[in-house]
C-alpha positions as CSV (number, residue, x, y, z in Angstrom):
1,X,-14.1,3.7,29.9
2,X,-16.0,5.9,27.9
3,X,-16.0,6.8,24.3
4,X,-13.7,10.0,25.2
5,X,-11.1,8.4,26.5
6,X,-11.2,5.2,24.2
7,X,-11.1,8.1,21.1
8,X,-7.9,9.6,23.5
9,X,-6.5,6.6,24.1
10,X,-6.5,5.6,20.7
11,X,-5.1,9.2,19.3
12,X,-2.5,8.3,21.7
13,X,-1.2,4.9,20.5
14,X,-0.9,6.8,16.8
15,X,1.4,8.8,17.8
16,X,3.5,5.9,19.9
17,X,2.9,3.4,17.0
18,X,6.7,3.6,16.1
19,X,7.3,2.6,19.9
20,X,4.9,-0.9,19.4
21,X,6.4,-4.0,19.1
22,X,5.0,-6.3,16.6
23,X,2.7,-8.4,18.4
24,X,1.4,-5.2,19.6
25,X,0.9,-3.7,16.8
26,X,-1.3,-6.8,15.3
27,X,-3.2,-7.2,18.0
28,X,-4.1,-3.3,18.1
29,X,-4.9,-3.9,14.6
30,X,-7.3,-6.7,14.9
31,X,-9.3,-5.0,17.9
32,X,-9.3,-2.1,15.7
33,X,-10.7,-3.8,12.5
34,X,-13.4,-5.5,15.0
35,X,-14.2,-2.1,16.2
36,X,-14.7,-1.1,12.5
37,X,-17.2,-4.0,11.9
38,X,-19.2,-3.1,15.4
39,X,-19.6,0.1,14.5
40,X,-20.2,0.2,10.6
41,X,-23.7,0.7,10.2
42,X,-25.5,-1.1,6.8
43,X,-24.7,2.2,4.9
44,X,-21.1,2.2,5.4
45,X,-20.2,-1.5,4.9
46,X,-22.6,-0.9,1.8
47,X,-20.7,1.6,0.3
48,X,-17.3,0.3,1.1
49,X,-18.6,-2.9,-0.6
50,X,-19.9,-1.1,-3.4
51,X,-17.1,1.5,-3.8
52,X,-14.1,-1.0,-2.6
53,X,-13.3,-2.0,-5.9
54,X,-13.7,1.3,-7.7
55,X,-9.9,2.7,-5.3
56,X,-7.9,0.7,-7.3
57,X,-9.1,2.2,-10.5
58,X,-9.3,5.6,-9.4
59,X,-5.6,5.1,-8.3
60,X,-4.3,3.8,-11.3
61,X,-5.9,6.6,-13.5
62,X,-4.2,9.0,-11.2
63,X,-1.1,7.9,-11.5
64,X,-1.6,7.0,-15.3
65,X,-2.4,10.8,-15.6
66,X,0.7,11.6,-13.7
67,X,-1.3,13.5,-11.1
68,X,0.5,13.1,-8.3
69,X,3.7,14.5,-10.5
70,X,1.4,17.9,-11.1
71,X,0.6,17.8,-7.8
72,X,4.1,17.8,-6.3
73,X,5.1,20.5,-8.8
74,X,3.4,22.6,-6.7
75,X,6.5,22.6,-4.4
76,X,3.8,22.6,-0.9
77,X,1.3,25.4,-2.5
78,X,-1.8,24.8,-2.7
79,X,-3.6,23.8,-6.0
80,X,-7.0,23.3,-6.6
81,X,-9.0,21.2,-9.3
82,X,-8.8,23.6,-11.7
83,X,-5.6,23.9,-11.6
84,X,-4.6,19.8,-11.8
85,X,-7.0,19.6,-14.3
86,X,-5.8,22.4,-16.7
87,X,-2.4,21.5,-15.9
88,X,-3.0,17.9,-17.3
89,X,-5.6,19.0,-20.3
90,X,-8.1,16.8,-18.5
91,X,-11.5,17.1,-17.7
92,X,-12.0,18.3,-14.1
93,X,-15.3,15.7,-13.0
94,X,-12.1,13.1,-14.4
95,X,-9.9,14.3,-12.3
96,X,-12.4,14.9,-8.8
């Protein structure tokens, strides 16, 4: 099989995910995270190592800032940085 039709075949099983039963669904998910380790290079396992931690933070300021709650006020428009930034008085580099 080449990489095509693995990246086909594995478009495919997203959308069917619902349709997996559990056992499935694991063992997609362990060949997957395998697939992940093969084919991280140094750079990327560095970064996710380095930056792993750093999610959990960035998360907790967002919602701490109630950004997602500007962000829905939208109503499905789009708003960029500026706007969630001057909407929560906050700094835009903060909120990038």
């Amino acid at each position: 099989m080449g990489v095509l039709e693995l990246v086909d075949a594995i478009n495919g099983f997203v959308e069917s995910s619902a349709e997996l039963k559990e056992d499935e669904r694991v063992q997609l998910l362990s060949a997957c995270k395998r697939l992940e380790n093969a084919m991280e290079g140094p750079r990327e396992k560095l970064l996710k190592i380095f930056y792993g931690p750093h999610q959990g933070v960035a998360l907790q300021l967002a919602i701490d800032m109630e950004l997602f709650d500007a962000a829905d006020e939208a109503k499905g428009q789009e708003i960029n940085l500026e706007q969630l930034a001057a909407k929560k008085q906050a700094d835009q580099f903060l909120v990038g």
